[in-house]
N, C-alpha and C positions, 0 to 999 in steps of 0.2 A: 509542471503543475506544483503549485507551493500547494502542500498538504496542511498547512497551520493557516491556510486562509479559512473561515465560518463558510465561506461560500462553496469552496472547494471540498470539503465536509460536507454541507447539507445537500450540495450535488451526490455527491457519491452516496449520500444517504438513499436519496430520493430514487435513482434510477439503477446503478449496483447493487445496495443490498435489497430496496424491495425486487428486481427484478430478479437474483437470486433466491431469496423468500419464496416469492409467489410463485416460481415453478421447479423447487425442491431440487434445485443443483445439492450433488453432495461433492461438486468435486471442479474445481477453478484451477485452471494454469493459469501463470503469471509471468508473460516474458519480456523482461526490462533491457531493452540493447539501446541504450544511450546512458550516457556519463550525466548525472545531478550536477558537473558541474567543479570548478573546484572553490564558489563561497557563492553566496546566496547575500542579498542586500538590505535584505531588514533585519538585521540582529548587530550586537556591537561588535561582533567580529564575523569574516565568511564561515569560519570555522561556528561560529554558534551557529551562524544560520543552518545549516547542513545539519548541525547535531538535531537541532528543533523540527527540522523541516522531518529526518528521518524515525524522528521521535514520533512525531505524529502521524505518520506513513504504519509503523509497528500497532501506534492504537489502533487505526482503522480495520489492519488485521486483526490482531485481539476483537475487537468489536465484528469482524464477520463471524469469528469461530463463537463468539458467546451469543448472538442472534441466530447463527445456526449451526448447530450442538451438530458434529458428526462430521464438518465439511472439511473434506480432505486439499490441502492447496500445494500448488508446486509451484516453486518461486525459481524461475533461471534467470542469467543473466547473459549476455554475450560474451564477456568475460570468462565466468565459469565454466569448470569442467563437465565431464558430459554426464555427470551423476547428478540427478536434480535434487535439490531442496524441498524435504517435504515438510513443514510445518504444521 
């Protein structure tokens, strides 16, 4: 999912945060077990694209926690060890 696409934002607007919203989750896991990749093809190098793509992936987080004040998230990945990431 390229996260710097408008469309892929106003999806995630649309059905993620209001369905969060609208029935007072205070608390989202998030378990990412595939690889981004190692470059991405709209940017001038793979390397930006990946920087961008995860740039905008961070906003979307920031923008759950500031639409809803309190919500606690836990971010694992397959990768990571068995302590989760609470953001």
């Amino acid at each position: 999912m390229n996260m710097t696409n408008s469309n892929v934002q106003a999806y995630l607007n649309r059905h993620v945060l209001e369905l969060l919203r609208q029935n007072a989750f205070d608390y989202l896991k998030i378990d990412y077990n595939d690889s981004m990749g190692v470059a991405t093809d709209d940017a001038e190098s793979g390397a930006e694209g990946l920087e961008k793509d995860i740039s905008a992936t961070l906003k979307f987080i920031d923008k759950l926690h500031h639409e809803i004040p309190g919500l606690l998230l836990r971010i694992r990945s397959s990768w990571a060890s068995s302590d989760p990431s609470i953001y």
